[in-house]
KEDREN-934761 format. One line per field, with one value per residue: residue in one letter; x, y, z of N, C-alpha, C in turn. Coordinates in Angstrom, 2 decimals. Example, Ala and Ser with C-alpha at 12.3 -4.5 7.8 and 13.67 -1.06 7.14 Angstrom:
REM residues 2
resn (a|s)
nu (13.19|12.85)
nv (-5.69|-2.25)
nw (7.80|7.08)
cau (12.30|13.67)
cav (-4.50|-1.06)
caw (7.80|7.14)
cu (13.20|12.90)
cv (-3.30|0.03)
cw (7.80|7.87)
REM end
This chain:
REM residues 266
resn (x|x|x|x|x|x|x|x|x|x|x|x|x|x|x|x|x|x|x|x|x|x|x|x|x|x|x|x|x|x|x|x|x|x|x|x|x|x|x|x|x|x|x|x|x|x|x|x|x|x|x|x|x|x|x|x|x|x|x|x|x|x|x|x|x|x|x|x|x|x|x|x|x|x|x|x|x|x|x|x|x|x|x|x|x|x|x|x|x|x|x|x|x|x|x|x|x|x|x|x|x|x|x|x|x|x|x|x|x|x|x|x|x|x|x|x|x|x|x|x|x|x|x|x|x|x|x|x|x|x|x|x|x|x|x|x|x|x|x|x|x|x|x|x|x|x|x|x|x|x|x|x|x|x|x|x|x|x|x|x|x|x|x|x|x|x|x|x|x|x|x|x|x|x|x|x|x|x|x|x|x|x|x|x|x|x|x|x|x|x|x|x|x|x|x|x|x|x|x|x|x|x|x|x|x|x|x|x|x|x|x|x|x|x|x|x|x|x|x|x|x|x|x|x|x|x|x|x|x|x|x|x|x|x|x|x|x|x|x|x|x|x|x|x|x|x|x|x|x|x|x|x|x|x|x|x|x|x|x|x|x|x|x|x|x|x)
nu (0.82|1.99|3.78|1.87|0.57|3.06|3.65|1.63|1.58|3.82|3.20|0.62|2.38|4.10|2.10|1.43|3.78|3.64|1.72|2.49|4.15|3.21|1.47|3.43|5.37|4.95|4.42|5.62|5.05|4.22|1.20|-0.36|0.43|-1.08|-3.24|-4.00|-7.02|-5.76|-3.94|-4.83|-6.98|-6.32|-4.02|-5.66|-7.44|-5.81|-4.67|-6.74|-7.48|-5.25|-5.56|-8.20|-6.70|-5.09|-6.92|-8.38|-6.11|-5.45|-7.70|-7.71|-5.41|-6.49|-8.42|-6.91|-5.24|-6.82|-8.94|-9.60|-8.98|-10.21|-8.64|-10.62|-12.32|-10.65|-10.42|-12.52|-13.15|-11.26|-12.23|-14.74|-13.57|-12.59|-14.68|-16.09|-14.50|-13.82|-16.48|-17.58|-18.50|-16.57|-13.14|-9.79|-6.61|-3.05|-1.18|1.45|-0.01|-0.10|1.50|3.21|5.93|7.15|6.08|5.28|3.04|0.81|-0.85|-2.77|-4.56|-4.69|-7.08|-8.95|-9.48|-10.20|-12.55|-15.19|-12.16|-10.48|-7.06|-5.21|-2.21|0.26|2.79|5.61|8.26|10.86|13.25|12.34|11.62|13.45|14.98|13.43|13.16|15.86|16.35|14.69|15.85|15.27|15.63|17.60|16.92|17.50|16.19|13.51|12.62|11.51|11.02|13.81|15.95|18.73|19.89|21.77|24.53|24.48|25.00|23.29|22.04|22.20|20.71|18.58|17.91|17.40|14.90|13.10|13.53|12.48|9.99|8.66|8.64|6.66|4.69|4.27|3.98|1.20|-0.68|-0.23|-1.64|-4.29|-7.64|-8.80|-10.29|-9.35|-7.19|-5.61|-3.25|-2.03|-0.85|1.56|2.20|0.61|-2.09|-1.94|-1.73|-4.06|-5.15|-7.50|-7.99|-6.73|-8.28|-10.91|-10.31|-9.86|-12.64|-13.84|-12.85|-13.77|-15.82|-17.50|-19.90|-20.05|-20.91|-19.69|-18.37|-15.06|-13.09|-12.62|-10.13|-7.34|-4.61|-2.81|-0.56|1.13|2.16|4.30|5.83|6.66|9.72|11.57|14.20|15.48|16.08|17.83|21.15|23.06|21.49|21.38|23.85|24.31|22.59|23.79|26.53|25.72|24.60|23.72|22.63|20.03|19.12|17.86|16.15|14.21|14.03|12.35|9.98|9.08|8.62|6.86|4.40|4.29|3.51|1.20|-0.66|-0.30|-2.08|-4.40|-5.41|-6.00)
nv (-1.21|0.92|1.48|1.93|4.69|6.31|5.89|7.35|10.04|10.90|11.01|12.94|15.01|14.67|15.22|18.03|19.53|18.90|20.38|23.00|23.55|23.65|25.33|27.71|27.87|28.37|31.01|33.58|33.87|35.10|36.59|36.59|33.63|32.78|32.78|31.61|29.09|26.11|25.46|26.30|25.00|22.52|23.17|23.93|21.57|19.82|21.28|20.95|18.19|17.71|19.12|17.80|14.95|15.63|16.19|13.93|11.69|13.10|12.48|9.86|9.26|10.28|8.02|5.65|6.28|6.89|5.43|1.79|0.73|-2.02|-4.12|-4.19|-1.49|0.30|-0.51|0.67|3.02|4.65|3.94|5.16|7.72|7.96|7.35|9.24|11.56|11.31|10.73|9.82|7.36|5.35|5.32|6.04|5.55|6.01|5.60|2.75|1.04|-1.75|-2.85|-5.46|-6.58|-4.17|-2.96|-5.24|-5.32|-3.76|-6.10|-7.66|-5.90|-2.96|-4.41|-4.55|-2.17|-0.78|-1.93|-2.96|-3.98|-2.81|-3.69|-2.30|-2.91|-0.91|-1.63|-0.30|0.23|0.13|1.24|3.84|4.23|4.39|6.42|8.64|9.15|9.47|12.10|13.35|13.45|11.54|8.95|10.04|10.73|9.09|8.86|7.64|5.12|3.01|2.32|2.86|1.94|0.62|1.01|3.21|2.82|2.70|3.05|5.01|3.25|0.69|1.17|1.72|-0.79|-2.36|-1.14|-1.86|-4.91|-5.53|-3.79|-6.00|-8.53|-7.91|-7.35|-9.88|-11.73|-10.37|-10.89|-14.10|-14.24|-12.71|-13.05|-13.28|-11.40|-9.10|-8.34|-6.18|-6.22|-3.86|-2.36|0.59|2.01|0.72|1.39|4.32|4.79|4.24|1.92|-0.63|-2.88|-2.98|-0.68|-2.19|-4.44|-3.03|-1.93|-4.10|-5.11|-3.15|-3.45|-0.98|0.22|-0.87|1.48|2.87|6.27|6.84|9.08|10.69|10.69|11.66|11.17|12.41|14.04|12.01|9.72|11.32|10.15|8.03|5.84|7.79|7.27|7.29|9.28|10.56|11.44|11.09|9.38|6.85|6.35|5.41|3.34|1.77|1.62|-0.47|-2.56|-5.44|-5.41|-4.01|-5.54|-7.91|-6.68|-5.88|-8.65|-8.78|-7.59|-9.00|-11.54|-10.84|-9.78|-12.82|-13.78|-13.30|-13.91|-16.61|-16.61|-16.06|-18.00|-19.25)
nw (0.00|0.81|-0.98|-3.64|-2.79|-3.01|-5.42|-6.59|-5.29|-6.10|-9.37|-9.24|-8.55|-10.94|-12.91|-12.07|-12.58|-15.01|-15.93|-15.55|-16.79|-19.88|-19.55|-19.71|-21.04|-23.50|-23.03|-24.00|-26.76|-29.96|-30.64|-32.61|-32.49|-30.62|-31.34|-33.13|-33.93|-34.09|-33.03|-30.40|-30.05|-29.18|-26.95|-25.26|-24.76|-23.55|-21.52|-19.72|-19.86|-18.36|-15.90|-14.89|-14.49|-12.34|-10.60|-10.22|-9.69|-6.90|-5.64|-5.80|-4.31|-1.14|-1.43|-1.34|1.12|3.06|3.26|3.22|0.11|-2.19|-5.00|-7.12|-6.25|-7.19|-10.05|-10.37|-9.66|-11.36|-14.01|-13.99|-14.07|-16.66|-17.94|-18.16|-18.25|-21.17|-22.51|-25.26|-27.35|-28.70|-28.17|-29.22|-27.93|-27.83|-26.76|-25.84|-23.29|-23.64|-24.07|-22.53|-21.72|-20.99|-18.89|-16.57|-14.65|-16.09|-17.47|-16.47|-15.93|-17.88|-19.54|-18.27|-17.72|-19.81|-21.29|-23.60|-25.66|-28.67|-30.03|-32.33|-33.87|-36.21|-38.47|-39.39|-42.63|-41.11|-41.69|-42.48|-40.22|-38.57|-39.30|-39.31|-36.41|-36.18|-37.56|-35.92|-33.11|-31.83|-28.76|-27.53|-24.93|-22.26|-19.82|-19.43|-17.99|-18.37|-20.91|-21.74|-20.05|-19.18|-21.74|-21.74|-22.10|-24.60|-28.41|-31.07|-33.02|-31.58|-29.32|-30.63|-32.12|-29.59|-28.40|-30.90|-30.58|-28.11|-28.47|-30.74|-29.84|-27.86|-29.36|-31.03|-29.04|-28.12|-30.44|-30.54|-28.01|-27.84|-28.73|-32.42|-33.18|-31.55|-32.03|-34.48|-37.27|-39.04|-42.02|-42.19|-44.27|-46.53|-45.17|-45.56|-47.80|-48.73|-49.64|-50.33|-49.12|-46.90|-45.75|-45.74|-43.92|-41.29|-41.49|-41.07|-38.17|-36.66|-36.40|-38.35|-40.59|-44.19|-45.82|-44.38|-44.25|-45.02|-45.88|-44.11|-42.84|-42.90|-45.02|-46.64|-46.23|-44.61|-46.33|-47.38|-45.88|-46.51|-47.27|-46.60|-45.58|-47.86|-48.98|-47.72|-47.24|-44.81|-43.56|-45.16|-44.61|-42.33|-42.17|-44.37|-43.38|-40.96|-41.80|-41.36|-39.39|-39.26|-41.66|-40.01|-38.15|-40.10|-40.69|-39.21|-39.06|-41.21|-39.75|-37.73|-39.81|-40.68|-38.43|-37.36|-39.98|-40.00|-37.05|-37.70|-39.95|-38.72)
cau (0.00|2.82|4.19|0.86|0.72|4.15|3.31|0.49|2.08|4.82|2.06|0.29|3.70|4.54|1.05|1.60|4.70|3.90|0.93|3.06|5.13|1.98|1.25|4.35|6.53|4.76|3.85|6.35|5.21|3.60|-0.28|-0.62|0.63|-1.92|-4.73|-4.63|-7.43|-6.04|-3.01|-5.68|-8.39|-4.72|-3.62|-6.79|-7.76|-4.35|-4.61|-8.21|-7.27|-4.09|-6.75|-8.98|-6.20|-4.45|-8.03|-8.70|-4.54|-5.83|-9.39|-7.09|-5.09|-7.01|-8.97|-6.31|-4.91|-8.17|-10.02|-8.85|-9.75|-9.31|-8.47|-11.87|-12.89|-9.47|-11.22|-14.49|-12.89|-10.71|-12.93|-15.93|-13.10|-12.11|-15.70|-16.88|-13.63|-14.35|-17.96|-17.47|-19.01|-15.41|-11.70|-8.31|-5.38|-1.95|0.07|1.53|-0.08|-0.79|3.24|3.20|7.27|7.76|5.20|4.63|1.92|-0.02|-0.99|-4.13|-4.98|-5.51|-7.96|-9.88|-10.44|-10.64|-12.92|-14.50|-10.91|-9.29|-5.47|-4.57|-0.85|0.63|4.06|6.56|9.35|11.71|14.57|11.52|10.78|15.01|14.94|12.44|13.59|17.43|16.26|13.92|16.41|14.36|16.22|18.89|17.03|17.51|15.36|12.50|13.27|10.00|11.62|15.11|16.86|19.94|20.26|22.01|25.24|24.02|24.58|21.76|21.82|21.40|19.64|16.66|17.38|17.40|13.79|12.68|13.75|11.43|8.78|8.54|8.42|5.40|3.81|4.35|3.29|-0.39|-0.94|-0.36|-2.51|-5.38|-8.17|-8.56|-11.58|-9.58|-5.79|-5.65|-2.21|-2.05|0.98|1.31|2.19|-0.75|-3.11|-2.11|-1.81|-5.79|-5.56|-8.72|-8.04|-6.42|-9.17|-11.82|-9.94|-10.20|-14.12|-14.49|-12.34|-14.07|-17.58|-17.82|-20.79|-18.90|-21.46|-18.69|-17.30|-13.22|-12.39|-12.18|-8.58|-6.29|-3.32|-1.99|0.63|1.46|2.31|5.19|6.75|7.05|11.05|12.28|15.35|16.21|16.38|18.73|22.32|23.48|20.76|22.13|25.33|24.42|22.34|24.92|27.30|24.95|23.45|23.36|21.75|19.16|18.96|17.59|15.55|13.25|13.70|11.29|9.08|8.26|8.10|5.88|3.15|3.95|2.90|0.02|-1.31|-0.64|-2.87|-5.61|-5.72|-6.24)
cav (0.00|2.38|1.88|2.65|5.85|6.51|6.16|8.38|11.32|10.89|11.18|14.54|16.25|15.05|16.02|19.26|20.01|18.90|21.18|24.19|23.42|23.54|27.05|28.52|27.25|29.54|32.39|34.78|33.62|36.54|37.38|35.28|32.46|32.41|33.50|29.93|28.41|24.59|25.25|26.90|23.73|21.48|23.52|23.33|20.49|19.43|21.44|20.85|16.62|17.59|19.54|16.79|14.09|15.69|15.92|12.26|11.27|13.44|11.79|8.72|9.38|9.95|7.43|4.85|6.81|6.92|3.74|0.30|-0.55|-2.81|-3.14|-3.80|-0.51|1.01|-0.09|1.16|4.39|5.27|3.59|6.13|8.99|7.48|7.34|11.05|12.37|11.13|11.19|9.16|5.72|5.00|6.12|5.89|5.38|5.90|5.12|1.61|0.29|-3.32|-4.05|-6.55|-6.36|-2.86|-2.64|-6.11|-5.12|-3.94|-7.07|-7.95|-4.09|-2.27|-4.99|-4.23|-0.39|-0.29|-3.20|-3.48|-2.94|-2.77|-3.33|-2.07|-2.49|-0.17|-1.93|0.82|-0.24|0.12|1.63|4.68|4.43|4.94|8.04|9.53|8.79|10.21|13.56|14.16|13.49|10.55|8.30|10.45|10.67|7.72|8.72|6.88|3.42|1.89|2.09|2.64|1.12|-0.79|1.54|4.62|3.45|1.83|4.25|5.51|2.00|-0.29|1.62|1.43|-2.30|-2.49|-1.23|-2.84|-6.04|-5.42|-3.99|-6.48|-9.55|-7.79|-7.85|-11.38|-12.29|-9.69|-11.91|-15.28|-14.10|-12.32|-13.37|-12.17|-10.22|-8.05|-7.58|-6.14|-5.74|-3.22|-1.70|2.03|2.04|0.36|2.82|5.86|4.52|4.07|0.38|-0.52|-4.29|-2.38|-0.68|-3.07|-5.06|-2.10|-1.94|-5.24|-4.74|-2.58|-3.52|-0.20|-0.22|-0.86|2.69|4.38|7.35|6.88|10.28|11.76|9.80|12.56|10.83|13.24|14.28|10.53|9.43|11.57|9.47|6.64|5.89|9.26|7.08|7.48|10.82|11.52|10.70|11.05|7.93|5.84|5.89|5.06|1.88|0.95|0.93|-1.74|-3.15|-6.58|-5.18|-3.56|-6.84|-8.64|-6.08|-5.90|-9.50|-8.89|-7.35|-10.27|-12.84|-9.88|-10.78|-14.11|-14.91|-12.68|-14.43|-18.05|-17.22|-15.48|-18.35|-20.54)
caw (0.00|0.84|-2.48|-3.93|-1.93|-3.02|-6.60|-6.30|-4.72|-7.44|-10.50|-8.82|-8.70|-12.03|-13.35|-12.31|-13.03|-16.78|-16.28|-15.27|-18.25|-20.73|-18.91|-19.26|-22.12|-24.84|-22.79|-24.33|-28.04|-30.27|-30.09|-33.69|-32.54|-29.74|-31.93|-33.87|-33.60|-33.82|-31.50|-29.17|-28.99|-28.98|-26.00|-23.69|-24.34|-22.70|-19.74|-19.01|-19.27|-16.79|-14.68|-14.72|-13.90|-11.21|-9.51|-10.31|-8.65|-5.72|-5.18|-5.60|-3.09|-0.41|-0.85|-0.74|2.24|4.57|2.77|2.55|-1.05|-3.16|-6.36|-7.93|-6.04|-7.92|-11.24|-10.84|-9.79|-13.04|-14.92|-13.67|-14.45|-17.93|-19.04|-17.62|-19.23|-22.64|-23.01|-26.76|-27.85|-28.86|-28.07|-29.54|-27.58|-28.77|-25.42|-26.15|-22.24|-23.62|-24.31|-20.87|-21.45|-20.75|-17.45|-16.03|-13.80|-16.75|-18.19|-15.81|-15.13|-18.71|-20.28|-17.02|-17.65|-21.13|-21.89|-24.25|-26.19|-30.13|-30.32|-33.65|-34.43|-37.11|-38.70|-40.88|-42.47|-39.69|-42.17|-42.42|-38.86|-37.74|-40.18|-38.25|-35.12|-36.27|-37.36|-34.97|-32.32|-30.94|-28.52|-27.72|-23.57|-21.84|-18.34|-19.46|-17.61|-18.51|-22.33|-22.31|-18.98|-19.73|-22.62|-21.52|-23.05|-26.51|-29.41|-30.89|-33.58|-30.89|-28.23|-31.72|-32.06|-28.37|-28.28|-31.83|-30.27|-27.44|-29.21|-31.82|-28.77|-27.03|-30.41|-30.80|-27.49|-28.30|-31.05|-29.88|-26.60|-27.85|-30.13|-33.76|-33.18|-30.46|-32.21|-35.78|-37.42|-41.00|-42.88|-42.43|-45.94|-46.79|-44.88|-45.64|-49.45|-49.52|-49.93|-50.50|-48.75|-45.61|-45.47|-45.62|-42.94|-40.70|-41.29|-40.47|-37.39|-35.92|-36.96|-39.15|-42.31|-45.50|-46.09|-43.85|-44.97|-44.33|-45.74|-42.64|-42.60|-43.97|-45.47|-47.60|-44.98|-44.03|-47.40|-47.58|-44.84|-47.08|-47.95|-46.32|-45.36|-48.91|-49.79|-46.88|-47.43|-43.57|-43.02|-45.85|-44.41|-41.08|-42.55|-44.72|-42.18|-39.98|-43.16|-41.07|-38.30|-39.96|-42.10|-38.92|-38.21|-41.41|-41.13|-37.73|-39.41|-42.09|-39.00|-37.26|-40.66|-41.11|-37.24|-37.70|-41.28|-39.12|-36.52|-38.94|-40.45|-37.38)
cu (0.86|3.88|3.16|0.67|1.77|4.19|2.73|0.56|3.01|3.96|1.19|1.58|4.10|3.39|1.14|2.46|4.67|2.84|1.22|3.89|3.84|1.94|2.15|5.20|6.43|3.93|4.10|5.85|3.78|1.93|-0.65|-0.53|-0.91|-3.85|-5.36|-5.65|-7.10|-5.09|-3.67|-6.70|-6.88|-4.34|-4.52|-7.14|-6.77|-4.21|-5.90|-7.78|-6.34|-5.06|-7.56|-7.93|-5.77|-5.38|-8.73|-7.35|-5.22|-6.97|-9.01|-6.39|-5.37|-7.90|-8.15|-5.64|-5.38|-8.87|-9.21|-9.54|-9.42|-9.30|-9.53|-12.46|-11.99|-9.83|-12.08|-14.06|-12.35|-11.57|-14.72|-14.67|-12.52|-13.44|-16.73|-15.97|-14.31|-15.35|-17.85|-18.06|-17.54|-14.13|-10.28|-7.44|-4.23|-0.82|-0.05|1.64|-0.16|0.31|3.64|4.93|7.71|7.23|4.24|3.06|0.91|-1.15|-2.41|-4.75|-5.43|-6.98|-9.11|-10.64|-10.69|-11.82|-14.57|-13.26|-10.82|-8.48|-5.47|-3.39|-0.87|1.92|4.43|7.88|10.20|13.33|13.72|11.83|12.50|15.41|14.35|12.68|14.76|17.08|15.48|14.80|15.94|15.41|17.38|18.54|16.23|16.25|14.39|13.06|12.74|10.68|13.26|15.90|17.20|20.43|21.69|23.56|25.72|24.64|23.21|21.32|21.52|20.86|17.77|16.51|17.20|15.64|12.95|12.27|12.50|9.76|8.00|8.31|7.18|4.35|3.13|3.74|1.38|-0.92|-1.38|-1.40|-3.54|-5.83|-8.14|-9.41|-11.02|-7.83|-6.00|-4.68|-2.14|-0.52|0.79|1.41|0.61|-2.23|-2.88|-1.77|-3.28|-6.10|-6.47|-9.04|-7.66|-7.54|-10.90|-11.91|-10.23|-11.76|-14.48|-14.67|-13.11|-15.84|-18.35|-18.88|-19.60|-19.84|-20.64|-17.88|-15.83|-12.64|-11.78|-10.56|-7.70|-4.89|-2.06|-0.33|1.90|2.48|3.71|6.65|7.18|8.34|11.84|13.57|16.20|16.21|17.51|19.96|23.19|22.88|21.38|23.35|25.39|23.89|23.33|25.81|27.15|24.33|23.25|22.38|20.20|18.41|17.82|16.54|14.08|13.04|12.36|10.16|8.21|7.95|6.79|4.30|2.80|3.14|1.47|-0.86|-1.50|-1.95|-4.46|-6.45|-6.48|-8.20)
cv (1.26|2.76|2.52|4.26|6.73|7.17|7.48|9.87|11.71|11.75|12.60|14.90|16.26|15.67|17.34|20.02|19.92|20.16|23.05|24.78|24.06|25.13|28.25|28.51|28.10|30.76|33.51|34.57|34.66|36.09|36.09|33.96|31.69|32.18|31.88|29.43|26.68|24.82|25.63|25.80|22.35|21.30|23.41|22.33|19.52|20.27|21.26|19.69|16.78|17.66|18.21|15.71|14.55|15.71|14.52|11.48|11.85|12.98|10.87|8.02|9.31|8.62|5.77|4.92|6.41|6.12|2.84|-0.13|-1.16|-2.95|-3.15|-2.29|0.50|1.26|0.57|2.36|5.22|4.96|4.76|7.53|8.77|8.09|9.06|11.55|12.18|11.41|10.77|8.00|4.87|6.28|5.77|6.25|5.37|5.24|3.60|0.55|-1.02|-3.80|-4.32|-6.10|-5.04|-2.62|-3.93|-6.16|-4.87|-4.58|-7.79|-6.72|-3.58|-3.19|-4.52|-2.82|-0.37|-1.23|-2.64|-3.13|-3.58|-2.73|-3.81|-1.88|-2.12|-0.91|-1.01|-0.06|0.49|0.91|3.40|5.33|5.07|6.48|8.79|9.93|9.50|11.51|14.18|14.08|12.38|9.60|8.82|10.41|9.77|7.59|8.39|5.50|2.94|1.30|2.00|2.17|0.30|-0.24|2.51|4.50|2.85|3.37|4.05|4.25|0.85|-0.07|1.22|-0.21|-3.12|-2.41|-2.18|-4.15|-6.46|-5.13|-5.04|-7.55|-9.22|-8.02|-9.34|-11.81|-11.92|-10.92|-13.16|-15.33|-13.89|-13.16|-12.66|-11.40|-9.17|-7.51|-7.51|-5.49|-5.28|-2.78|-0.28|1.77|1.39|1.39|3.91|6.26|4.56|2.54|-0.15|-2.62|-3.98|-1.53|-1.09|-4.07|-4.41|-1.89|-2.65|-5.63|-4.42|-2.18|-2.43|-0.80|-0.29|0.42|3.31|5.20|7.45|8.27|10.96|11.20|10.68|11.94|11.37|13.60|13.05|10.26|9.75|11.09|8.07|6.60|7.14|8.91|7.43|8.42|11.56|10.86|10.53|9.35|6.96|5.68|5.37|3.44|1.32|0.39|-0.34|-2.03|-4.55|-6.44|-4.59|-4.42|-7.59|-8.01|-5.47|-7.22|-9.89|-8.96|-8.36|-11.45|-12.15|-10.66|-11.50|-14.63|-14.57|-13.44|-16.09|-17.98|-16.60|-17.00|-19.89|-20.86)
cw (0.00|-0.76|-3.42|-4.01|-2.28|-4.44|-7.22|-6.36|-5.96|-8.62|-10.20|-8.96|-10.14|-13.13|-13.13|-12.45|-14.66|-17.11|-16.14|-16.44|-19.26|-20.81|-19.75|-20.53|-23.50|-24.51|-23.40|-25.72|-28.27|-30.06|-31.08|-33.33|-31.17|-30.07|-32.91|-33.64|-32.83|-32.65|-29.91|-28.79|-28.36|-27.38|-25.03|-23.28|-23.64|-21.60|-18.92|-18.74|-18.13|-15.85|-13.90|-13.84|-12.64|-9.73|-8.94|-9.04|-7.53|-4.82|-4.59|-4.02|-1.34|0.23|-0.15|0.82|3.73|4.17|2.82|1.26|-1.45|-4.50|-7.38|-8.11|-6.89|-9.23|-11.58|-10.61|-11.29|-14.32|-15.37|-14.51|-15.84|-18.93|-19.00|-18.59|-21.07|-22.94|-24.15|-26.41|-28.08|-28.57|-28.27|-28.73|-27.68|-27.71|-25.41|-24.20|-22.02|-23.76|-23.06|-20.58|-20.67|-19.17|-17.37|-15.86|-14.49|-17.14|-17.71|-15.34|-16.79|-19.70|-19.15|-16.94|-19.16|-21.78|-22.36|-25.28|-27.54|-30.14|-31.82|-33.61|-35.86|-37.29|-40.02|-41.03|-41.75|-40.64|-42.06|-40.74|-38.19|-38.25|-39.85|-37.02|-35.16|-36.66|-36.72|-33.83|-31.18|-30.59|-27.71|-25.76|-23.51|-20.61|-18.09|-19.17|-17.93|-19.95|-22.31|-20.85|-19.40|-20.91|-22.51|-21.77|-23.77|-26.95|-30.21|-31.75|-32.64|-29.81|-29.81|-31.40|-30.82|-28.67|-29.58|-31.15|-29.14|-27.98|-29.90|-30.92|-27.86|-28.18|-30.99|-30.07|-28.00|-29.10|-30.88|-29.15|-26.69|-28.98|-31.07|-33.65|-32.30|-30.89|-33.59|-35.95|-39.04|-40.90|-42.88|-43.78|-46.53|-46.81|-45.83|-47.23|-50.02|-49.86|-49.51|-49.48|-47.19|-44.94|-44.86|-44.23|-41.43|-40.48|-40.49|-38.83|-36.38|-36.31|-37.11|-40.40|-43.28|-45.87|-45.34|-44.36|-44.21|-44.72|-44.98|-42.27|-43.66|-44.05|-46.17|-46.89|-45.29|-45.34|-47.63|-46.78|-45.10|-47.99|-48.05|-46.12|-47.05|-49.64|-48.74|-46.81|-45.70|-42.77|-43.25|-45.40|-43.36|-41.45|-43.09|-44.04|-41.00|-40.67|-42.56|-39.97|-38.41|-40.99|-41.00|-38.58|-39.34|-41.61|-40.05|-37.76|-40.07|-40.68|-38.03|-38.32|-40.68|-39.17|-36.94|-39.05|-40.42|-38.15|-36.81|-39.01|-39.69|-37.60)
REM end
């Protein structure tokens, strides 16, 4: 319990220290920039959810404090502040909480609040996905332990295939574990191509009409993120240089499909 408690207290401070950040970070920026509409619904709606959470951690708190509950009563709590927050029929998730590897404890806890749930994996080619990752500067801080502990002194090639390696083994595992009606794995490339079979799969998925309008799926953007490693000569040299390692790595991907098409076909 006192770890609990511990936790707790942790998560309010860092809630509001991210929410002080939010505040503060583009105060000095001109009048225009404030006047945006999208950066303006972007921005509230990110300090209203802090707002919201840090009142939820604090509710929390106490009650573990001055209650003995347990952890059913734990579900029904977040689960009451999950479904007030949202207010939707459905909700997308992007925070990867279902990879068991990364946060044990997980693994009997998020099927429990989210239920009923959709895990959609997205697979890029991974020569794309390091090109992204290298000029955005992704990887470079380690102080996420949940992800990079044991990393901190990889270079930045096998701190990726460090996580890959991981990634790509919780995926595996999802697969294997869940049924097909509750894990669905597409090809970015695919998507954000319009593929009319990636699509369809997706309908089915998520027991959409084949009368659904998908437009609303702006790809145009996306698209341009297909084979960026090869317009940048700083990349190519870094692959080349670990052309075996990177080998292994794309070869992850095909056993990623192929274990996915096996148990399809189950």
């Amino acid at each position: 319990i006192y770890n609990i408690i511990y936790d707790c207290l942790f998560n309010i401070f860092k809630e509001i220290k991210f929410l002080l950040g939010k505040y503060t970070k583009n105060i000095f920026k001109s009048k225009d920039f404030h006047e945006k509409r999208e950066y303006k619904k972007r921005y509230n709606d990110s300090i209203f959810f802090n707002f919201s959470l840090i009142g939820a951690l604090i509710k929390y708190y106490y009650k573990i404090n001055y209650n003995n509950i347990n952890i059913d009563c734990e579900i029904l709590l977040w689960n009451d502040w999950l479904k007030n927050k949202n207010n939707k029929i459905n909700q997308v998730y992007c925070n990867p909480i279902y990879y068991d590897n990364f946060e044990i404890t997980h693994k009997n806890l998020w099927p429990k609040l989210f239920t009923p749930y959709k895990i959609i994996l997205v697979h890029r080619d991974p020569l794309d996905q390091f090109c992204d990752i290298y000029l955005k500067g992704g990887m470079s801080d380690t102080s996420v332990k949940r992800f990079f502990g044991g990393t901190e002194d990889l270079n930045l090639v096998e701190r990726f295939t460090y996580i890959v390696n991981k990634v790509h083994q919780a995926r595996i595992d999802l697969i294997k574990f869940y049924d097909k009606d509750e894990v669905l794995l597409i090809s970015f490339e695919d998507f954000v191509s319009g593929d009319v079979k990636c699509f369809n799969e997706l309908k089915g998925f998520l027991n959409l009409s084949q009368n659904d309008n998908l437009n609303q799926f702006y790809t145009g953007e996306s698209k341009k993120n297909i084979g960026i490693w090869k317009s940048n000569e700083e990349v190519k040299n870094i692959i080349k240089s670990n052309e075996s390692v990177f080998d292994e790595i794309i070869a992850m991907r095909k056993e990623l499909v192929s274990t996915y098409r096996n148990k399809r076909s189950y």
